[in-house]
N, C-alpha and C positions, 0 to 999 in steps of 0.2 A: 716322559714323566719326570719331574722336577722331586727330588726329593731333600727334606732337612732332617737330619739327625740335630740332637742340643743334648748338651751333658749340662746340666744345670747347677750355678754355681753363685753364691750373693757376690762375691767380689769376680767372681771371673766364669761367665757362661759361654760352652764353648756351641760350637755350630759348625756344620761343613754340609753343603747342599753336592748334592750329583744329580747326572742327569742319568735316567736310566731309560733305556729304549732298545727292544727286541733282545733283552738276555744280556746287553752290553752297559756298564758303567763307566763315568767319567768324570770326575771332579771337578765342580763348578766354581769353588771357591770354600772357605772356611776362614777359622780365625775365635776372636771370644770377644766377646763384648762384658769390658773391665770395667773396675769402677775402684777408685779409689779408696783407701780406707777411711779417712778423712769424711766421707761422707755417709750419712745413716743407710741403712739396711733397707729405709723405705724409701729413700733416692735410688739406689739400688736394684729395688724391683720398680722403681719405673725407668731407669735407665735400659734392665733386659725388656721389658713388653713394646717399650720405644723400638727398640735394636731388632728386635725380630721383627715386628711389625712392619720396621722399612725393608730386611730383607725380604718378608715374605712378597711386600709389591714388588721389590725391584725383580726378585728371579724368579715373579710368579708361580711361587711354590706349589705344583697337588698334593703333595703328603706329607706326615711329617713321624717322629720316630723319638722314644724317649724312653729310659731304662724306667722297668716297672715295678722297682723296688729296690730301697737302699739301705743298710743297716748301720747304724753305726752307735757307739754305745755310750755318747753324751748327749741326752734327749734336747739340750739346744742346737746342737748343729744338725742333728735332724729335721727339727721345725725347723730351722733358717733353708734348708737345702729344700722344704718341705714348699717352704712359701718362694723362692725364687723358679721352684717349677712351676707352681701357677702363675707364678708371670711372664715364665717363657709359652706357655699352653694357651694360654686367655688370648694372647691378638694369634693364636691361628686359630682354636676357635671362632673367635670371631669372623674370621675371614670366610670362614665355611673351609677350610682346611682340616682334614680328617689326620686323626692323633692316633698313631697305634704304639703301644707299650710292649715292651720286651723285657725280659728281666735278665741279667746280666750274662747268667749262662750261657742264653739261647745267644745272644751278639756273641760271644767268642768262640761258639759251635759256627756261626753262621761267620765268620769270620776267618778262625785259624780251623775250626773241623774239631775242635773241644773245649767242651764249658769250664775246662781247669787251665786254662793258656793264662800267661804272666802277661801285662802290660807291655813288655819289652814287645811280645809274639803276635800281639795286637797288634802296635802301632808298624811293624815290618809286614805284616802282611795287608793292612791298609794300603799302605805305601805300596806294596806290591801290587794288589788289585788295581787301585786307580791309576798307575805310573807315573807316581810321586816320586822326584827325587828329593834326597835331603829328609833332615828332621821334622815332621809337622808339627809344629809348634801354636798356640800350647797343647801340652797334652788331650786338655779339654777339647781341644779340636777332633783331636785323632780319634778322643773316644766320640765324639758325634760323627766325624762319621762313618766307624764302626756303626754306629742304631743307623745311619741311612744305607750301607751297604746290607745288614740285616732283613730290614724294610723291602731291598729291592728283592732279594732271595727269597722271602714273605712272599713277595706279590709274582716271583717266579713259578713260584709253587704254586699258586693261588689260580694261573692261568693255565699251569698244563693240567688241572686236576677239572678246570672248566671243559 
C-alpha cells in the first residue's frame, strides 16, 4: 500500500509517500511543493492540487493522511492554511483516494509513543522508522510523513482487529 502524508501549507506544502506492506514501512520519496511569494495565494493553491495530483499518478497513491485540525490564533492564516488543504485533498479525492484525518496528538502517539513530543522527537524518530539518514528537509516533509506513518499504524490496527 502506497501511502501520502501532506502538511499543508500556501507557500510550502509538504508530502512524503511510504510504502507500507505486511507491518513494514519505507520511504518512497518526500519533499514540498513551494511557491514563491511573488505569486498570489490562488496560484498557489493550483500549484499544490497540480503537485499532488502528478504525485498521486506517478506513485499511485491508495491512501492518504492529513492532520485534522489546527489552531492558530490569527483567523487569516487559518483560512489561508484552511484553503491550501482543500487543494492538497480535492485531486485525491478526486482520484478515488480515500483521506483519513488525524489530529496532531494522535501522529506523535503514533509516532514518538506521546501526543506531547517536540518537533525535534518527531522528526528523529521518522528518521528512525523509515531509515533516513540526515535532516528531512523541509520540515513540512517530516511532518507529512509522520500522518503517513500514522495512517500505516491506523491501518495496522485496523487489520489485526479484522
Amino acid at each position: 500500500m502506497m501511502i501520502m502524508g501532506i502538511d499543508p501549507g500556501t507557500r510550502s506544502t509538504g508530502y512524503g509517500i511510504i510504502r507500507y506492506e505486511q507491518g513494514a514501512m519505507r520511504c518512497v520519496e518526500y519533499g514540498a511543493i513551494r511557491s514563491a511569494a511573488s505569486i498570489s495565494a490562488w496560484e498557489c493553491h493550483v500549484r499544490i492540487y497540480d503537485g499532488i495530483a502528478q504525485l498521486v499518478r506517478e506513485y499511485k497513491v491508495d491512501a492518504a493522511a492529513v492532520e485534522s485540525q489546527f489552531f492558530f490564533k490569527n483567523v487569516q492564516t487559518a483560512l489561508r492554511i484552511g484553503e491550501a488543504r482543500s487543494a492538497a485533498v480535492l485531486p485525491l479525492t478526486r482520484a478515488g483516494v480515500p483521506v483519513s484525518e488525524y489530529a496532531p496528538s494522535r501522529v506523535k502517539q503514533a509516532v514518538v509513543g506521546t501526543g506531547s513530543a517536540r518537533k525535534e522527537q518527531v522528526q528523529f524518530m521518522v528518521r528512525t522508522v523509515l531509515n533516513i539518514r540526515g535532516t528531512i528537509e523541509p520540515d513540512d516533509a517530516a511532518d507529512a510523513l509522520a500522518l503517513a506513518i500514522c495512517h500505516a499504524h491506523a491501518q495496522r490496527l485496523e487489520e489485526r482487529m479484522r
